[in-house]
Z-matrix of the N, CA and C atoms (Angstrom, degrees):
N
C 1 1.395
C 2 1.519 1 111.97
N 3 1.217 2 109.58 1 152.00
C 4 1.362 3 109.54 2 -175.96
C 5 1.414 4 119.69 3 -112.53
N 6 1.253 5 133.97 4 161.10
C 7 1.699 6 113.25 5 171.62
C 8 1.178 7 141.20 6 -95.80
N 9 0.966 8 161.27 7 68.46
C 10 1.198 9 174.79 8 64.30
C 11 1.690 10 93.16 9 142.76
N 12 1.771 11 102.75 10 123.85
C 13 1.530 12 101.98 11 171.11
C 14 1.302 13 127.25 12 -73.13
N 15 1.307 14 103.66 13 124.19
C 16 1.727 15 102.61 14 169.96
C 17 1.539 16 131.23 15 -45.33
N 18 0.980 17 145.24 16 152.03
C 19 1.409 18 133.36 17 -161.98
C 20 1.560 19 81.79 18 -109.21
N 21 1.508 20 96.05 19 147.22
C 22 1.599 21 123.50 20 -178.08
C 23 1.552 22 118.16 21 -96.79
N 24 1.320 23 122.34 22 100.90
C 25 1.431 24 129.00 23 -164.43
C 26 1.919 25 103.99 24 -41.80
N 27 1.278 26 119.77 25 143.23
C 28 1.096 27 106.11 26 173.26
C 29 1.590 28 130.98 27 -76.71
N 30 1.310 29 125.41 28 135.84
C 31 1.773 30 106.95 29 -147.68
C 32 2.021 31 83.81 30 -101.10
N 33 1.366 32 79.32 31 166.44
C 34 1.597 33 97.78 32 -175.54
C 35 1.226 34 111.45 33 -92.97
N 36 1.547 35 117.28 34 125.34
C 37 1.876 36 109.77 35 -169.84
C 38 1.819 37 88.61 36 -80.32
N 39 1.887 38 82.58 37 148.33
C 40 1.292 39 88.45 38 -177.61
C 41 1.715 40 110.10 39 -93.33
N 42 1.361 41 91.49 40 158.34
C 43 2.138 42 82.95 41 -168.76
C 44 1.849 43 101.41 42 -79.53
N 45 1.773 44 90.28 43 150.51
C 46 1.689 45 99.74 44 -165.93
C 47 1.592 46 88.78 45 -118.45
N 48 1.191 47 120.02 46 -167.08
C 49 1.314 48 147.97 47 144.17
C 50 1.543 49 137.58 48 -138.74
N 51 0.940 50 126.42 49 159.45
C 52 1.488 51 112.02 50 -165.41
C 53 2.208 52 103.67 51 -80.49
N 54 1.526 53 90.47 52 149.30
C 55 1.374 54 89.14 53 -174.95
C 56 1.478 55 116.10 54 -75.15
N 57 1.463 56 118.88 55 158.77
C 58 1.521 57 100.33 56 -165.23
C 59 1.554 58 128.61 57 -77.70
N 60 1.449 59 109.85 58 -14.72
C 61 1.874 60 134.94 59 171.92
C 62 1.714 61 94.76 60 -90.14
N 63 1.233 62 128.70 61 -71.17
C 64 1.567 63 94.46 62 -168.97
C 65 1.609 64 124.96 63 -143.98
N 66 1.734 65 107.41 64 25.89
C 67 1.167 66 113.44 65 128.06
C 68 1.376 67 97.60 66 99.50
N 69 1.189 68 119.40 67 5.35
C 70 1.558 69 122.62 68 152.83
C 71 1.808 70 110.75 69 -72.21
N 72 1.961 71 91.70 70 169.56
C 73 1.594 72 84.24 71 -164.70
C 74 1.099 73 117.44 72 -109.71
N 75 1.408 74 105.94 73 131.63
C 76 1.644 75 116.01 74 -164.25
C 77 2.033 76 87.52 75 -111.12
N 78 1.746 77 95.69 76 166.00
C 79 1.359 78 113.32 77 -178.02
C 80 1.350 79 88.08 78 -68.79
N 81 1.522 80 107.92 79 155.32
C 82 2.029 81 132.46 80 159.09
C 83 1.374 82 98.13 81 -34.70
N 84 1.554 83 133.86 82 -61.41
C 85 1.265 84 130.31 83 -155.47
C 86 1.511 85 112.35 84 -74.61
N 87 1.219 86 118.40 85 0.53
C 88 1.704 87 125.39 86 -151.49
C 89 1.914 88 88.87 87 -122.05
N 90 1.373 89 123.57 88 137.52
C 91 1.543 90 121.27 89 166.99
C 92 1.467 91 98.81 90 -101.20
N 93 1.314 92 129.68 91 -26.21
C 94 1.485 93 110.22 92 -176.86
C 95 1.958 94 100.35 93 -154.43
N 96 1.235 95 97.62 94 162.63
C 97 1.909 96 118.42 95 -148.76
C 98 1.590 97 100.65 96 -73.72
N 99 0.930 98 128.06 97 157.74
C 100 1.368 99 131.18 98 153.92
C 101 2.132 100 125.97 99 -21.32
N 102 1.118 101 85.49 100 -47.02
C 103 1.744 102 107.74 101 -174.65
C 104 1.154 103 108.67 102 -82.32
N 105 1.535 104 120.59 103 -28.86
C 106 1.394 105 126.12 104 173.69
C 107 1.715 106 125.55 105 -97.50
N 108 1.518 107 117.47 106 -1.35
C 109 1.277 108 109.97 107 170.79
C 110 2.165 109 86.38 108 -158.98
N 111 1.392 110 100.25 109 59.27
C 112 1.671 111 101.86 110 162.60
C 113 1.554 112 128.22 111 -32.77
N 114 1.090 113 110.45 112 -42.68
C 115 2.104 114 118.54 113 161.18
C 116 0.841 115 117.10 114 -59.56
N 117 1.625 116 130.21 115 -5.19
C 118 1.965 117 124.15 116 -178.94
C 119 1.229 118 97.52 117 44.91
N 120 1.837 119 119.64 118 65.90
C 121 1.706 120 113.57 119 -174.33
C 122 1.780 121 72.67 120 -96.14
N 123 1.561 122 106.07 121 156.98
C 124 1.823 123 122.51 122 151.72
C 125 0.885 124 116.96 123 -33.54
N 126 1.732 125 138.31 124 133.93
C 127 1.106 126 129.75 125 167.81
C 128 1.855 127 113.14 126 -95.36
N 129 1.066 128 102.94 127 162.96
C 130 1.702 129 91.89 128 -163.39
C 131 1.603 130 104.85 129 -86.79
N 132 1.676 131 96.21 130 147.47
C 133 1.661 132 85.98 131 -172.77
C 134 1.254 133 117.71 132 -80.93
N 135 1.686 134 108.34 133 -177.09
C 136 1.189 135 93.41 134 -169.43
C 137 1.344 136 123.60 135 -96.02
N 138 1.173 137 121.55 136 7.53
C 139 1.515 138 145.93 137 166.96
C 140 1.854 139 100.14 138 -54.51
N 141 1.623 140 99.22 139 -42.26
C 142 1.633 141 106.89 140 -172.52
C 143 1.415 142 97.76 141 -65.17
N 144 1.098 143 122.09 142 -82.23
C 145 1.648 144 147.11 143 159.38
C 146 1.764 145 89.53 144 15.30
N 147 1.178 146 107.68 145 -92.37
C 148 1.631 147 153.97 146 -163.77
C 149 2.052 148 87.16 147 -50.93
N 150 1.071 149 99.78 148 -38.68
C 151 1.714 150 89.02 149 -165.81
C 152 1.833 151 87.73 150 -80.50
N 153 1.634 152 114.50 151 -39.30
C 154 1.684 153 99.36 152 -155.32
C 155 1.441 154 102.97 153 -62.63
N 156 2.044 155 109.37 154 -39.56
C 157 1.494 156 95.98 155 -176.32
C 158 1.484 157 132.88 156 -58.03
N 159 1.337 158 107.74 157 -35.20
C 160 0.924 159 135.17 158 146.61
C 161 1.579 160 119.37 159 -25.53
N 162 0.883 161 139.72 160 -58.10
C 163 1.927 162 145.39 161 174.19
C 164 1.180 163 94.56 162 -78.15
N 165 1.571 164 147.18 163 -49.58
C 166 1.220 165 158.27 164 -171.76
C 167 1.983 166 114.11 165 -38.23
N 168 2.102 167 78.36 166 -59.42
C 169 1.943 168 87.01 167 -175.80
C 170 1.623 169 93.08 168 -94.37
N 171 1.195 170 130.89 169 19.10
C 172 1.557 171 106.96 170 174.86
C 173 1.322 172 85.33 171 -93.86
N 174 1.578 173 117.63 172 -66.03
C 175 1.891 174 105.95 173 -176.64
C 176 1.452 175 115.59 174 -47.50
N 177 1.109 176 129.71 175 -14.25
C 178 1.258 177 94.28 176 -175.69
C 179 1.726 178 90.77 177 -114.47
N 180 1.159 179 144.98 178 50.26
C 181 1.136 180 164.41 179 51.49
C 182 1.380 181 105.77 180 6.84
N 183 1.268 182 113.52 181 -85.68
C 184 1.738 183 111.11 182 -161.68
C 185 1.488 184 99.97 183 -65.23
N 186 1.260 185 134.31 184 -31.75
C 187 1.268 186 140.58 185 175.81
C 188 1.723 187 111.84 186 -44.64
N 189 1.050 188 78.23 187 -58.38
C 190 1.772 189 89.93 188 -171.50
C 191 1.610 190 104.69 189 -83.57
N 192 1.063 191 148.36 190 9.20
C 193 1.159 192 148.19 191 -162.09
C 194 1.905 193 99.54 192 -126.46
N 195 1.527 194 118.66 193 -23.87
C 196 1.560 195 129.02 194 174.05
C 197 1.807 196 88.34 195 -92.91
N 198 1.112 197 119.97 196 -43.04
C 199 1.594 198 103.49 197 176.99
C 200 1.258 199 120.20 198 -62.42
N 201 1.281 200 108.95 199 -28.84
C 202 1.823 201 95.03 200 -167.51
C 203 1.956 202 99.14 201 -93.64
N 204 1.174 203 110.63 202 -22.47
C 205 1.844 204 119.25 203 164.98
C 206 1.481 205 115.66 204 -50.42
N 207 1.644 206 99.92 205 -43.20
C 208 1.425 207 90.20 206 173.20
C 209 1.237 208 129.91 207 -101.77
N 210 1.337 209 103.74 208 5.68
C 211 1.895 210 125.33 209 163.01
C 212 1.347 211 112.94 210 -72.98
N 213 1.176 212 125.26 211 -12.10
C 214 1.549 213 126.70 212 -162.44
C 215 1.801 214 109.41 213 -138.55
N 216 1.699 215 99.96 214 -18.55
C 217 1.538 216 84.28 215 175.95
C 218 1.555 217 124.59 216 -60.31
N 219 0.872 218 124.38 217 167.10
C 220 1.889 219 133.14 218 174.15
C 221 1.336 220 115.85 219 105.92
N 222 1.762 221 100.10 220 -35.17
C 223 1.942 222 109.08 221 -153.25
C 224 0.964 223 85.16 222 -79.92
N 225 1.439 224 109.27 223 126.37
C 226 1.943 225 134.14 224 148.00
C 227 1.631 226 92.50 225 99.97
N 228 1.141 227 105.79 226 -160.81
C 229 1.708 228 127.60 227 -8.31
C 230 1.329 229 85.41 228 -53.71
N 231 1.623 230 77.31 229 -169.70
C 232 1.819 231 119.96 230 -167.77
C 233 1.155 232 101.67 231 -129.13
N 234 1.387 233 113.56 232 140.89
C 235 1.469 234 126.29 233 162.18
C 236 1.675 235 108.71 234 -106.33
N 237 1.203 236 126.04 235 141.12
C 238 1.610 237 108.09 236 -165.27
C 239 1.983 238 90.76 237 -156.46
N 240 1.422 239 111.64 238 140.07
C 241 1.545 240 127.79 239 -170.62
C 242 1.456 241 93.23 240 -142.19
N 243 1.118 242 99.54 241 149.78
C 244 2.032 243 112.07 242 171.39
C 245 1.889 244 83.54 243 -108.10
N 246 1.439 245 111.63 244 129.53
C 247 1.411 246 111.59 245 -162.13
C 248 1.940 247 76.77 246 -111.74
N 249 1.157 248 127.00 247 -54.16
C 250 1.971 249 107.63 248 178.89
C 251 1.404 250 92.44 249 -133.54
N 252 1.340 251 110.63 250 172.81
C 253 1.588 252 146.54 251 -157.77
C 254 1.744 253 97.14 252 -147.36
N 255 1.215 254 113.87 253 96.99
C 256 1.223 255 120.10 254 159.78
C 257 1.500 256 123.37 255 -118.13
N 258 1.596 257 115.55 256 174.58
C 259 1.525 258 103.87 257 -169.06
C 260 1.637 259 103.00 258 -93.48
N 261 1.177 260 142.91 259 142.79
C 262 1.064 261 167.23 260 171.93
C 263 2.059 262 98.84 261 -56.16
N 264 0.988 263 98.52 262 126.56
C 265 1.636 264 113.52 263 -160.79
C 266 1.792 265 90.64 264 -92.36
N 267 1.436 266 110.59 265 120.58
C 268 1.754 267 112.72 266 175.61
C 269 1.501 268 94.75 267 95.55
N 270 1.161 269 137.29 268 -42.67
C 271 1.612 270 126.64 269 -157.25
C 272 1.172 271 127.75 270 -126.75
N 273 1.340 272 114.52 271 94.78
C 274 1.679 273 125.43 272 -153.02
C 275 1.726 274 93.41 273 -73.72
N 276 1.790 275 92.28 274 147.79
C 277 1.465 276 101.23 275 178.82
C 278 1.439 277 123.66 276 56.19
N 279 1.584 278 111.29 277 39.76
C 280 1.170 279 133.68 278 168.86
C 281 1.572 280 107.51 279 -144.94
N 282 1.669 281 139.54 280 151.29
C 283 1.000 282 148.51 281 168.76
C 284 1.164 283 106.29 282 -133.67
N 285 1.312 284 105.89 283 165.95
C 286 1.589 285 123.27 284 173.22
C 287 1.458 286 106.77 285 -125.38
N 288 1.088 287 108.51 286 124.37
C 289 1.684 288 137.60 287 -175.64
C 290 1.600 289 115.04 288 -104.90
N 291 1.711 290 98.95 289 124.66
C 292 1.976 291 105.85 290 -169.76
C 293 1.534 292 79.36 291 -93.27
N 294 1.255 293 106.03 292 130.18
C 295 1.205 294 109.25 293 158.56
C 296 1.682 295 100.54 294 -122.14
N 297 1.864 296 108.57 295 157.76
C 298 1.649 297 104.99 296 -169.50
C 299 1.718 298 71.86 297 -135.97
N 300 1.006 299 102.84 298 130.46
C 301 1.957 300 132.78 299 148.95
C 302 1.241 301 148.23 300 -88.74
N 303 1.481 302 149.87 301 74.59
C 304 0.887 303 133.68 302 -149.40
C 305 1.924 304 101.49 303 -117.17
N 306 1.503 305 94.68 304 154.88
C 307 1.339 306 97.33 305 -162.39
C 308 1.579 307 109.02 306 -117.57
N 309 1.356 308 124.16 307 97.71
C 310 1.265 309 123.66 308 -157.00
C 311 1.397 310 118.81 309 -90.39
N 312 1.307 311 109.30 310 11.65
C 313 1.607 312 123.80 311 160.47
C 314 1.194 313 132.53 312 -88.65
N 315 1.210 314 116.08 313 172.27
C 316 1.794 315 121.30 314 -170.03
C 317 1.654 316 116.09 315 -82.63
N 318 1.249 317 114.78 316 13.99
C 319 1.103 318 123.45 317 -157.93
C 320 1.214 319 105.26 318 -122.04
N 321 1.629 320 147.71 319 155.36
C 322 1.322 321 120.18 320 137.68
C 323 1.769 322 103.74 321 -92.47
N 324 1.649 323 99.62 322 168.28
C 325 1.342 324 115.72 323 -175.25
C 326 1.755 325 105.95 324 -176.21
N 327 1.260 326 87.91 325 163.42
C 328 1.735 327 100.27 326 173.75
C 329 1.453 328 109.22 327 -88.88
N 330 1.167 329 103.44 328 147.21
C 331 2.007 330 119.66 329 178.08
C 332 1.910 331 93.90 330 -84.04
N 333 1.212 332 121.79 331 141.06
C 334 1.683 333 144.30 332 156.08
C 335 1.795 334 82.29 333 -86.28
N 336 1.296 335 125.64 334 119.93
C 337 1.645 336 116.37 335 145.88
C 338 1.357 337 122.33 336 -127.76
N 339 0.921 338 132.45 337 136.06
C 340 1.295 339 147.29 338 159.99
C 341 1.445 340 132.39 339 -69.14
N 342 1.375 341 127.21 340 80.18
C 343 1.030 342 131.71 341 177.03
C 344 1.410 343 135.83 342 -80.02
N 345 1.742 344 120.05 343 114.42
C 346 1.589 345 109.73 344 -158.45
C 347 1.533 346 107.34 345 -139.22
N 348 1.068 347 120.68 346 167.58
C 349 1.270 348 131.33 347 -166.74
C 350 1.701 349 111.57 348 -89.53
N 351 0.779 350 114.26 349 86.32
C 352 1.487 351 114.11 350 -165.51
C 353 2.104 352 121.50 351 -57.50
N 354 1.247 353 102.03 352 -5.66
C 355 1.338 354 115.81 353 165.51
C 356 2.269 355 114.12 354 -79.21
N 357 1.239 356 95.20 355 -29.48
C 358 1.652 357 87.65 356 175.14
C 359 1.580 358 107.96 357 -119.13
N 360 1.850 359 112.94 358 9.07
C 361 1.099 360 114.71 359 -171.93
C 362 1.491 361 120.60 360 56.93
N 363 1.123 362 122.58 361 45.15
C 364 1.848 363 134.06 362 172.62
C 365 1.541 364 92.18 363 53.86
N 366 1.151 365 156.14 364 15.54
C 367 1.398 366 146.58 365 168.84
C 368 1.992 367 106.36 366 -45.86
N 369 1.610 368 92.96 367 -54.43
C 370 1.706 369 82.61 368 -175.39
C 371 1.627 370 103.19 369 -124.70
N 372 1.546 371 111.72 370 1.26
C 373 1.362 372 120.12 371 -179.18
C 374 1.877 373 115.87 372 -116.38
N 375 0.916 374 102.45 373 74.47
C 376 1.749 375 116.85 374 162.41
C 377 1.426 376 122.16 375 -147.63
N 378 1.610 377 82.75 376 157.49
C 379 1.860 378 102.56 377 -146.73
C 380 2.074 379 87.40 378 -117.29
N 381 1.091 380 118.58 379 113.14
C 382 1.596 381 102.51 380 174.56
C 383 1.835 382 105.50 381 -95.56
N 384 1.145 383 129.60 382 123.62
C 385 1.536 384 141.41 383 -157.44
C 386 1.622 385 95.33 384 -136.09
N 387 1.387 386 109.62 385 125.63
C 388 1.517 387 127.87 386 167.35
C 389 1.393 388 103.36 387 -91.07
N 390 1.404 389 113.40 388 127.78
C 391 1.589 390 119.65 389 -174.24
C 392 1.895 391 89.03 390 -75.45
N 393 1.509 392 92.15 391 -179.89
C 394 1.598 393 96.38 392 149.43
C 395 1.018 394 127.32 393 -138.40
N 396 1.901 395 131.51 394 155.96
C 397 1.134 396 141.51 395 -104.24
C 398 1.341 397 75.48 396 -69.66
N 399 1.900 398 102.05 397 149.81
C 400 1.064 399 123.15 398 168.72
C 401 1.666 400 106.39 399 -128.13
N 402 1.230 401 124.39 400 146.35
C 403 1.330 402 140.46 401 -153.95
C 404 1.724 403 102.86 402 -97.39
N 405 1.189 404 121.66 403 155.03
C 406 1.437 405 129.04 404 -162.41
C 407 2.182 406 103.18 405 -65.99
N 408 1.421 407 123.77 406 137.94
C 409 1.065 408 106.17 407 -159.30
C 410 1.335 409 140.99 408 23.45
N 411 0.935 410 127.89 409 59.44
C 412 1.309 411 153.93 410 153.27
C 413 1.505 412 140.26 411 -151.93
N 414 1.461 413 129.54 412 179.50
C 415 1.362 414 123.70 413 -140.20
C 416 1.214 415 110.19 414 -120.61
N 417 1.653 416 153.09 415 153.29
C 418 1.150 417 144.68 416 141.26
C 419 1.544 418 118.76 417 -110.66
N 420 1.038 419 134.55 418 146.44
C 421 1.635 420 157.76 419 -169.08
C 422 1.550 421 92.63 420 -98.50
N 423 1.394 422 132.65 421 128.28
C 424 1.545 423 111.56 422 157.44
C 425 1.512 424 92.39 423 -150.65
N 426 1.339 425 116.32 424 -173.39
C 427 1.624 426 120.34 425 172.65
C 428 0.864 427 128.33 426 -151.62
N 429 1.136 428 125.95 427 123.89
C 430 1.854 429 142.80 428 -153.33
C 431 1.697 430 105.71 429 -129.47
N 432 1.679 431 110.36 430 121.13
C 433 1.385 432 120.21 431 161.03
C 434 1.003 433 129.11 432 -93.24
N 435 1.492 434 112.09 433 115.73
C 436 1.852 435 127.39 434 171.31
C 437 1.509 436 120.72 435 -101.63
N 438 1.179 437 79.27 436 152.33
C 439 1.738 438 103.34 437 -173.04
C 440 1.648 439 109.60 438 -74.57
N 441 1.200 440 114.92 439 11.33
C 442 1.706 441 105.61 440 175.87
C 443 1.934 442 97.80 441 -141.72
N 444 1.387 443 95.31 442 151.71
C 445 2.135 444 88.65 443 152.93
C 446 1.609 445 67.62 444 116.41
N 447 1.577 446 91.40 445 174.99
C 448 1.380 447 123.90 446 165.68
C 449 1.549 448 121.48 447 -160.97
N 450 1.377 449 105.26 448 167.36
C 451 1.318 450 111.31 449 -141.50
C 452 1.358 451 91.41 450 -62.90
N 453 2.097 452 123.24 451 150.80
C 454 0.844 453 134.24 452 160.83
C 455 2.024 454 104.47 453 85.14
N 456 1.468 455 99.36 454 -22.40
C 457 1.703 456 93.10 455 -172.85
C 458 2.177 457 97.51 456 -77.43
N 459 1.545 458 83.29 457 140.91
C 460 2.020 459 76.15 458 171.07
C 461 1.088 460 104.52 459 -91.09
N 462 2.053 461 87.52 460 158.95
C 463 1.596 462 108.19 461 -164.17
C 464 1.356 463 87.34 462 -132.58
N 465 1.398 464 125.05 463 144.30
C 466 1.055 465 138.02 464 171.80
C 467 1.748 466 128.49 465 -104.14
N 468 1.505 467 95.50 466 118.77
C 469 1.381 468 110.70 467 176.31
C 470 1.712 469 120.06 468 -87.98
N 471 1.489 470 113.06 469 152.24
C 472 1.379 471 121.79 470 154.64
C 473 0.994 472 112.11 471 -165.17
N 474 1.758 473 119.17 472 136.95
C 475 1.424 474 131.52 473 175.94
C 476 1.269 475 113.13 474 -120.92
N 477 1.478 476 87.97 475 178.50
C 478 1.599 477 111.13 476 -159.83
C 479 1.588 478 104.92 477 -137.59
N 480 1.408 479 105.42 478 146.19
C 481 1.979 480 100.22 479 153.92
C 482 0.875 481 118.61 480 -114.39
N 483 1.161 482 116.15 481 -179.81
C 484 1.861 483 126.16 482 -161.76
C 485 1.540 484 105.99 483 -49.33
C-alpha cells in the first residue's frame, strides 16, 4: 500500500516584468533575461537611465530654444501710427482705423498691435490687431474695425514682435 499524497499548497507567482530587448519575463530586480545578457553583466541603474534622459530633453531644450532665436531675430521693432479714424459704414459705434507700420529690422515679420482709446487709456477699450507681413525697413497701410472711438477722434497704437 502506498500513502496517500499530500496536497501541495498553492505557491504564489512571483511578479516579473518584461525584459527590456525581447520582452520575456524576468524578476523586478533583473532589466534583461538570461538569453539576452548570458555574462550576468550589471544592469545600469536607474539613477543612470533617469540622468541620460534627463541631459537628452534639456539639450534638446537648448537646441530648440537657439532655433527659434534665430527664427525670430531681426523682426522689428515696429514703429506703428493710426494715420485716420473714420466711421465704419452699416455699424454704429464702431470705426475703422488706418493704421501704417513700419518695420525697422533686418528681418521681415508681422506687428502684435494694440489698439486703445487714449481718453480711458485702453483700461476697458482695446482692440489687439496682427498687422501683415511687413518687409525689412519698410511700411504697410492696412485697416482694422473697432468696437470703440469715433470718427476723426485719435486712437492710439503700439506694437510689438514676436
Amino acid at each position: 500500500m502506498t500513502a496517500p499524497a499530500t496536497p501541495v499548497p498553492p505557491s504564489h507567482p512571483i511578479p516579473t516584468h518584461p525584459c527590456a530587448r525581447c520582452g520575456a519575463p524576468v524578476a523586478l530586480d533583473v532589466g534583461l533575461c538570461e538569453r539576452c545578457n548570458p555574462l550576468g553583466l550589471k544592469d545600469s541603474a536607474s539613477s543612470q537611465v533617469h540622468g541620460t534622459v534627463f541631459l537628452g530633453v534639456s539639450l534638446a531644450i537648448a537646441f530648440l530654444a537657439v532655433v527659434a532665436h534665430i527664427a525670430v531675430s531681426g523682426i522689428g521693432p515696429f514703429v506703428a501710427q493710426v494715420t485716420d479714424v473714420r466711421a465704419a459704414s452699416g455699424d454704429a459705434g464702431s470705426v475703422v482705423a488706418t493704421i501704417s507700420v513700419r518695420n525697422t529690422g533686418t528681418a521681415a515679420g508681422t506687428a502684435s498691435c494694440r489698439l486703445t482709446d487714449p481718453a480711458d487709456r485702453g483700461v476697458q477699450t482695446s482692440q489687439i490687431v496682427y498687422s501683415p507681413m511687413v518687409p525689412p525697413g519698410q511700411s504697410v497701410v492696412f485697416e482694422f474695425q473697432v468696437p470703440f472711438g469715433a470718427a476723426g477722434q485719435p486712437l492710439d497704437v503700439s506694437c510689438t514682435g514676436p
